[in-house]
C-alpha positions in Angstrom: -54.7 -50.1 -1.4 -52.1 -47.5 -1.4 -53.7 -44.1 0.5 -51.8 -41.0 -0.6 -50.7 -38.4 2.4 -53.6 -36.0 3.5 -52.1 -32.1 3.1 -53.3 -30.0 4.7 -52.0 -25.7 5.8 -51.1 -25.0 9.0 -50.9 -21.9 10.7 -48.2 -21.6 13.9 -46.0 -19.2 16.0 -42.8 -19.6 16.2 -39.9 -17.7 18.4 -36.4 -17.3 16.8 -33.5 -15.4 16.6 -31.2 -14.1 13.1 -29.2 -11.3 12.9 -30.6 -9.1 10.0 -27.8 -6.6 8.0 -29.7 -3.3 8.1 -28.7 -0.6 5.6 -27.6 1.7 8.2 -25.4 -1.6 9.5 -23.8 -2.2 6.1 -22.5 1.6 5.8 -21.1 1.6 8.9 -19.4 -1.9 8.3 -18.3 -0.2 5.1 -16.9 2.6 5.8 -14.8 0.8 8.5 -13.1 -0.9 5.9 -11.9 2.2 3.8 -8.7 3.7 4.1 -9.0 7.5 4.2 -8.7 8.1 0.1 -11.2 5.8 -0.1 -13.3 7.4 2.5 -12.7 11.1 1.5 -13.4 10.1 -2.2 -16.9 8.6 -0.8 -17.8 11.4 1.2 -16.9 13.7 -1.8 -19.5 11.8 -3.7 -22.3 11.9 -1.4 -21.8 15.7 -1.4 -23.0 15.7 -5.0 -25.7 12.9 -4.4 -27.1 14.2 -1.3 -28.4 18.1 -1.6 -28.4 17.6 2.2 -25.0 17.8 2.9 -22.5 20.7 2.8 -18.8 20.7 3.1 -17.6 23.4 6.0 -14.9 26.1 4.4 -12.2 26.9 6.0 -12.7 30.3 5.9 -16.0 30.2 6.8 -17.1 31.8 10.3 -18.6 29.8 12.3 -22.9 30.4 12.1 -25.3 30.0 14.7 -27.3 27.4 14.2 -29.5 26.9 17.3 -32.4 25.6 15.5 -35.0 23.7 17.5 -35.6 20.3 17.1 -39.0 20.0 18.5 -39.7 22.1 15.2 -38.7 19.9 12.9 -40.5 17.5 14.6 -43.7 19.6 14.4 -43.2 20.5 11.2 -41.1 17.8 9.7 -44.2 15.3 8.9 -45.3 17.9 7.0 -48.6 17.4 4.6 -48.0 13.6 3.9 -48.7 12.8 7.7 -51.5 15.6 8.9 -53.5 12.3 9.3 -50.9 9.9 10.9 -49.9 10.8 14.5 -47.5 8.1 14.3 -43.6 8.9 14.7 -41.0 7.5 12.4 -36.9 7.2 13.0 -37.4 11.4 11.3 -39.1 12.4 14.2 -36.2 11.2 16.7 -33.4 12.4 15.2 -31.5 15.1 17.3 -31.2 17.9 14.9 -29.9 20.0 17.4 -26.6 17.7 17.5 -26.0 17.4 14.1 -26.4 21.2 13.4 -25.0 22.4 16.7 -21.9 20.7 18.3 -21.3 17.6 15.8 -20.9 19.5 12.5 -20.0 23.3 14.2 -16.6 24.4 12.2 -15.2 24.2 15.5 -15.5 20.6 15.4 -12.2 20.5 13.5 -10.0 21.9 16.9 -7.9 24.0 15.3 -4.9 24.8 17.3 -3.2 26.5 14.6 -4.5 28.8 11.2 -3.7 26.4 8.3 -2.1 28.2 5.4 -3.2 26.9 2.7 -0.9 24.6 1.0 -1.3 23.1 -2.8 -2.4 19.7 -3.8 -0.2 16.6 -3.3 -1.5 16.3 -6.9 0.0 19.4 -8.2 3.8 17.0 -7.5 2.5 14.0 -9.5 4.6 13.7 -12.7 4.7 10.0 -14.6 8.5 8.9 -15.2 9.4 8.5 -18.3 9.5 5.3 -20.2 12.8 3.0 -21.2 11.4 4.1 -25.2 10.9 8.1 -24.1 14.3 8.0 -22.4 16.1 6.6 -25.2 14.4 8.6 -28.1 14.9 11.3 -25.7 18.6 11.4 -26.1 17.9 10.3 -29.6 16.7 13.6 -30.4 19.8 14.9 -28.9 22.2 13.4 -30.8 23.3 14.5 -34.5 22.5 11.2 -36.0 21.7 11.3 -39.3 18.0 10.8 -40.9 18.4 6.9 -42.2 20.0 5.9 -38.7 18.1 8.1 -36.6 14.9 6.3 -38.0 16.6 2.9 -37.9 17.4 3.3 -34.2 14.1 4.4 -33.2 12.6 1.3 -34.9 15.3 -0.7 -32.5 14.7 0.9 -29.7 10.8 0.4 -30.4 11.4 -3.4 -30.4 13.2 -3.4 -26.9 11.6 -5.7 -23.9 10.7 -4.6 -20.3 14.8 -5.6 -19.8 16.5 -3.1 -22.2 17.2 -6.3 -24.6 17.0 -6.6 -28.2 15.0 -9.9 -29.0 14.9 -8.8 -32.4 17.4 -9.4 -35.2 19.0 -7.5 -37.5 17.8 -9.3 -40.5 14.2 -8.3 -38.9 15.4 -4.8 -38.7 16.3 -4.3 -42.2 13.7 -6.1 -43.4 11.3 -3.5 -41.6 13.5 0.0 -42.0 14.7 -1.9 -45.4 18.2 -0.9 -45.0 21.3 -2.7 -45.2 23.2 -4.6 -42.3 25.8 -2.0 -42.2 23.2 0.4 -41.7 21.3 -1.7 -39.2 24.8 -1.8 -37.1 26.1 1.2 -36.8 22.1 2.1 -35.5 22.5 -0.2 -33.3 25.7 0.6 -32.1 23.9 4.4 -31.2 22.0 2.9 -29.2 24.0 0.5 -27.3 26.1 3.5 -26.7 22.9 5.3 -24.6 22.4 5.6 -21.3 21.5 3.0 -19.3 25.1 1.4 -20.2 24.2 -2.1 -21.7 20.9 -1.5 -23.1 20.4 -2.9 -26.8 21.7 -5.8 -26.0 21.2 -8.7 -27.3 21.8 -11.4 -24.6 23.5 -11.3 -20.8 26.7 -11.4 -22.3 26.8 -8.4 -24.4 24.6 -6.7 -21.9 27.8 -7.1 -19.6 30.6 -6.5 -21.8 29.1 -3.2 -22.7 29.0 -1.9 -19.1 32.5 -3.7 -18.9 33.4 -1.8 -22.1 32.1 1.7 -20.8 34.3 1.2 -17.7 37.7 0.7 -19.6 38.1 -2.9 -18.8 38.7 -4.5 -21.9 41.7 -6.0 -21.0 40.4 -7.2 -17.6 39.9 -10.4 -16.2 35.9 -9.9 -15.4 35.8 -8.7 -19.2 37.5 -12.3 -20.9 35.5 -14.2 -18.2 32.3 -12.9 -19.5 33.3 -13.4 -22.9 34.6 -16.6 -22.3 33.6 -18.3 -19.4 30.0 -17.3 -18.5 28.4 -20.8 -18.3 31.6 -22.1 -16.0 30.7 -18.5 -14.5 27.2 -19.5 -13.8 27.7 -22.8 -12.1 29.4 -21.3 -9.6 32.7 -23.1 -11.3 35.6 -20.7 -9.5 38.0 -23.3 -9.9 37.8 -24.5 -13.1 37.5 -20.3 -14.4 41.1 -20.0 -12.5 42.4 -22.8 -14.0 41.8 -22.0 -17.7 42.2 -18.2 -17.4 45.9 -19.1 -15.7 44.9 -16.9 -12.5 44.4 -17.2 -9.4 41.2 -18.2 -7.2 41.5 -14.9 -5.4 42.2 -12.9 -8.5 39.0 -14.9 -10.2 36.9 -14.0 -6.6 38.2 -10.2 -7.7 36.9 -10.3 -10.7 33.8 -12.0 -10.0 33.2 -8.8 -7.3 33.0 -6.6 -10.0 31.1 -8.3 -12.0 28.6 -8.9 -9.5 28.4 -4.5 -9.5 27.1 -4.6 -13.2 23.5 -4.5 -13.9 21.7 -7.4 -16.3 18.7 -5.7 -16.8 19.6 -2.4 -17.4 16.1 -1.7 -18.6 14.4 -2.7 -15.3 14.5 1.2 -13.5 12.5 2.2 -16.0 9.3 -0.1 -16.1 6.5 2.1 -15.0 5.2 0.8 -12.1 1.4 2.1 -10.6 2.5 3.7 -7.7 0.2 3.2 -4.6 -0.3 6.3 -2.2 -1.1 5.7 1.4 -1.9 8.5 3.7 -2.0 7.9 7.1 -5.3 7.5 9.2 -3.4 8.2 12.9 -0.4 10.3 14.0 1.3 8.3 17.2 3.4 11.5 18.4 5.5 11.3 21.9 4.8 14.4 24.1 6.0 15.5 27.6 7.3 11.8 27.8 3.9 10.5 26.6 2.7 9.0 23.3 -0.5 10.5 22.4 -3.1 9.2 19.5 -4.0 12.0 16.9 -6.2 11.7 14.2 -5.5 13.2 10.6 -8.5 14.8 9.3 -6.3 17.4 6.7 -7.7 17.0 3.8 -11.0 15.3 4.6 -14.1 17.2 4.0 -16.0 18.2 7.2 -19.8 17.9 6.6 -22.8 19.2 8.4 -26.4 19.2 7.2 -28.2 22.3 5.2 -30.0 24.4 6.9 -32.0 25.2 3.8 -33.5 22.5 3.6 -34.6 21.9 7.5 -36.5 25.4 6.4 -38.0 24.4 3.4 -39.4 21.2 5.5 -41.5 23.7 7.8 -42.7 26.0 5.0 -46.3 25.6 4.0 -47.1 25.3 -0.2 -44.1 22.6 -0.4 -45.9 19.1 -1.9 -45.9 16.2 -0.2 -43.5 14.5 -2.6 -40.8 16.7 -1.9 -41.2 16.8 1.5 -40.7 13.1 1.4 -37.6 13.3 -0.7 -35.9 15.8 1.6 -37.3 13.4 5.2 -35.0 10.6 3.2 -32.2 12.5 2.4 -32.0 14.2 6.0 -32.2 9.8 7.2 -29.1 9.3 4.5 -27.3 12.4 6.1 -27.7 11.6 9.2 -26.7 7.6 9.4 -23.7 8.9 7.4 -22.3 11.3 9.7 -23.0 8.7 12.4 -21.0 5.8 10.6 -17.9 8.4 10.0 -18.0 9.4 13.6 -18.0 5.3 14.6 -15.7 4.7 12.9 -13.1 7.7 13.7 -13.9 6.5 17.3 -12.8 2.8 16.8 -10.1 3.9 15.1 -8.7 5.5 17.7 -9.5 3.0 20.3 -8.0 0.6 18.5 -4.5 2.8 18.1 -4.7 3.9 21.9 -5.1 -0.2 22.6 -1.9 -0.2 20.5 0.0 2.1 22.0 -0.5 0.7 25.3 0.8 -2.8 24.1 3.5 -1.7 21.9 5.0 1.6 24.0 8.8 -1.1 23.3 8.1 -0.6 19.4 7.7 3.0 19.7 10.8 3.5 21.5 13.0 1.2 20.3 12.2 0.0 16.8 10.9 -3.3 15.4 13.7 -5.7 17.5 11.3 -4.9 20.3 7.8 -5.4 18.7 6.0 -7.8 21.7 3.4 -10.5 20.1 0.0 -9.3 19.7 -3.5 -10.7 18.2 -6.4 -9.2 16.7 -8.9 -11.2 19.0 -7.2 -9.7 22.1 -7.6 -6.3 21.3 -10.6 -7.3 20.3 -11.6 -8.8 23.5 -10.3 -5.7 25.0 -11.9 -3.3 23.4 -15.4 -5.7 23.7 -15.9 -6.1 19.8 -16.2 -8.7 17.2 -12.6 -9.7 15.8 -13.6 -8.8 12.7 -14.4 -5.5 13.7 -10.5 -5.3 14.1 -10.0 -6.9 10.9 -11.2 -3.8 9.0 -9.9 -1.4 11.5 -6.4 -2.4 10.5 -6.8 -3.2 6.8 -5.0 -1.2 4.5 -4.9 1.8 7.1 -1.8 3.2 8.0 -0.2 5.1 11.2 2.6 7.8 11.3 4.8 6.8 14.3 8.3 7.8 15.5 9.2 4.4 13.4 7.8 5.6 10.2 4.8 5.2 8.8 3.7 1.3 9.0 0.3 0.2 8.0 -1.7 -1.0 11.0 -1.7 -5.0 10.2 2.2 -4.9 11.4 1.6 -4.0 14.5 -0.1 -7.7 14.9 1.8 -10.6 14.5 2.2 -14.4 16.2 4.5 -15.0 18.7 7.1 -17.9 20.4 7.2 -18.5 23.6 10.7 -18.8 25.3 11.2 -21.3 28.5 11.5 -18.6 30.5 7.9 -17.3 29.1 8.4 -14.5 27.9 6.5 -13.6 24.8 8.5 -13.0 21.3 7.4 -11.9 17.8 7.9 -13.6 14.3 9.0 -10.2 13.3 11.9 -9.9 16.0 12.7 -14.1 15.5 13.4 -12.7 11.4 15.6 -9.9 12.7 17.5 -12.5 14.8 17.6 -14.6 11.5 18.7 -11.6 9.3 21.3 -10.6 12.1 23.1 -14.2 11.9 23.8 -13.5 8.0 24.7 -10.4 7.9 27.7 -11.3 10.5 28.2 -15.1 8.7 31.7 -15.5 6.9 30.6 -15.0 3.5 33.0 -17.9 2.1 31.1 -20.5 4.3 27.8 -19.3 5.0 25.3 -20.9 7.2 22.9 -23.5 6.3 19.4 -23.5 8.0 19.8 -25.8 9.9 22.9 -24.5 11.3 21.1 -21.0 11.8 18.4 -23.3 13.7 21.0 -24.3 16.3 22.3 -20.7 16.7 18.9 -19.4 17.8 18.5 -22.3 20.4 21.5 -20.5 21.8 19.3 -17.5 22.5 16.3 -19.8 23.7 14.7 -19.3 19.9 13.3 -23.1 19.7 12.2 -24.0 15.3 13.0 -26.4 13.6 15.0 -25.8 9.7 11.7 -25.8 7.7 10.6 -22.8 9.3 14.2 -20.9 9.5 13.9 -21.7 5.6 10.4 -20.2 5.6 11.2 -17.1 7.3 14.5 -16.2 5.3 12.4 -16.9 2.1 10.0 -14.5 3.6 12.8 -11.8 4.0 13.8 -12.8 0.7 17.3 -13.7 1.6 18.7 -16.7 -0.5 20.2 -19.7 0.4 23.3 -20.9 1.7 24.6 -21.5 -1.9 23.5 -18.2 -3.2 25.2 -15.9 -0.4 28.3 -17.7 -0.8 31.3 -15.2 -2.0 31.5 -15.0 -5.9 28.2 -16.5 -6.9 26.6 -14.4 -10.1 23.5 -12.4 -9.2 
């Protein structure tokens, strides 16, 4: 006989470890990770959230603000805990700090009065359109009424490219005009600026520009008409042969072809532009390159005194009193979490400027191998702490402004030991094909056995991989008098 399993409930103590994400963690692992427009957009939202905070004017003069913060600690339990003689995290805040000498205007270090200077905003203008362009000079022109609204309907039906997918027989269908009509609208706008744009494939495209440059007669001008396929596959030979010219005259020709533009339309596709502002300034001074932090533009907060006040004044209900107790907490691990993280920050770029003083000087060829876990390691953090330091942050050096991740990259290691970059093996790579002869340029395998020359030991798969990182083409592509 089967006996089923006696349960039963226990009761037992057990010791054990886990790492638990506390809200106050999470902001500051936040706030790490957002570049200063992200940052000064956050903090310009919790100064409408948070009644607690208050931005610092410029022009304001500097208050004194000794207020005691035994006080608030007296007072700062207020109704709700006249029973409770128990502290909380409120009672051991150091109010004293965050009034006084953290949030004090003269936090900011003002060397110099900062005239006040407009918004980067006020310059923002969107480029026009490849359609506003063209009805632009439309409206110009003294084109009469039926052809002025036939061309606008072909200029509506242009791609991305500047090219006219659409027929004719379309067109008149739609305007219901005739095909004489429907040409000579066409023909305004082909004659428009960008040259070659109403097109209808690659080889009008490029016997308009051809056109516009008086070379009608030319050789480039009868090889696009008539030998653009040959043209295509790279078929010099055969193009000299049938055109009754000569290879070099056909290279010629080819050269200037190679100037003309088959996507006219292309400048004009509205991109979203992405601003950066840098985080750090890296500035050489008395022989000496120093770490400044940008804060222009960031709002510089401090708590209300107000409200401190209104926490000690009697009549005030308990609810309130407990709003204002979490709000001060909010305030307070805030300003904290900016202040960690302006302090890594800088850390982490002083760490980099120790490592990378070649870079600075000298430009990227002399960018040394670096990794995040050293700095890390360095700096006695978690590697992703670095991680999200250098994420989509951005440093102004005396090499431009480079975003932070650059400044880390793998590295070979010559026989002799020392250390080199990926970045300054890809400069190497670019420098052998910008000196190559251009009518027998180098494969990668060849460009493989020019860097063992220089100690530089990969094999062709990853010469290939970093000139298709550089976006350089092949051999076949860079050779002299391939289209495009």
């Amino acid at each position: 006989m089967n006996r089923r399993p006696f349960l039963r409930q226990t009761l037992d103590i057990r010791l054990s470890q886990r790492l638990a994400l506390t809200p106050s963690l999470l902001q500051k692992i936040e706030l790490l990770q957002l570049n200063k427009l992200e940052l000064q957009e956050m903090l310009n939202q919790e100064l409408v959230e948070n009644p607690i905070l208050e931005e610092i004017l410029e022009t304001e003069v500097p208050s004194e603000m000794t207020l005691d913060g035994a006080a608030v600690e007296e007072n700062g339990a207020g109704e709700n805990s006249s029973k409770d003689s128990d502290k909380d995290s409120f009672d051991e805040i150091d109010f004293r700090y965050f009034f006084d000498e953290y949030l004090d205007t003269g936090y900011k270090n003002r060397e110099v009065e900062n005239s006040e200077k407009p918004s980067f905003e006020t310059f923002l203008t969107q480029a026009p359109s490849l359609e506003d362009h063209l009805n632009w000079q439309l409206g110009l022109s003294d084109t009469r009424a039926p052809i002025d609204e036939i061309a606008r309907q072909i200029i509506g039906n242009l791609n991305e490219d500047g090219y006219l997918y659409m027929g004719l027989e379309e067109i008149c269908q739609v305007t219901r005009c005739t095909m004489e009509e429907a040409a000579e609208a066409l023909k305004v706008v082909q004659f428009m600026d960008p040259v070659g744009v109403g097109a209808r494939d690659l080889r009008e495209c490029l016997s308009l520009q051809l056109e516009n440059l008086d070379l009608e007669e030319s050789l480039a001008f009868k090889i696009v008409q008539e030998h653009l396929p040959l043209l295509e596959g790279h078929k010099l030979k055969e193009i000299a042969a049938r055109t009754d010219s000569t290879f070099d005259d056909v290279v010629q020709a080819v050269e200037c072809i190679k100037h003309l533009i088959p996507k006219p339309g292309l400048k004009y596709n509205n991109q979203k532009t992405n601003y950066v502002e840098p985080e750090v300034t890296i500035a050489k001074i008395d022989d000496e390159f120093v770490v400044l932090l940008n804060d222009e533009g960031m709002p510089q907060l401090r708590l209300n005194a107000n409200y401190k006040k209104l926490l000690k004044t009697k009549g005030v209900s308990g609810d309130t009193k407990s709003f204002l107790r979490e709000k001060f907490r909010s305030a307070v691990d805030l300003l904290r979490s900016v202040n960690q993280r302006k302090q890594t920050i800088y850390k982490v770029c002083v760490c980099i400027v120790n490592r990378q003083k070649d870079f600075l000087e000298n430009g990227f060829s002399q960018l040394h191998p670096m990794l995040i876990k050293d700095v890390a390691n360095e700096l006695g953090v978690h590697s992703s702490t670095i991680s999200r330091v250098v994420t989509n942050k951005y440093v102004d050096t005396p090499q431009g402004v480079i975003e932070l991740r650059k400044f880390f990259t793998m590295g070979l290691e010559k026989p002799d030991g020392e250390g080199l970059s990926i970045v300054q093996v890809k400069l190497k790579i670019k420098e052998l094909l910008e000196n190559e002869n251009k009518n027998k340029p180098y494969s990668d395998n060849q460009l493989g056995q020019l860097l063992r020359r220089d100690n530089i030991f990969i094999n062709r798969r990853t010469v290939a991989k970093y000139r298709e990182q550089m976006q350089i083409p092949g051999s076949r592509e860079r050779k002299v008098g391939y289209l495009f």
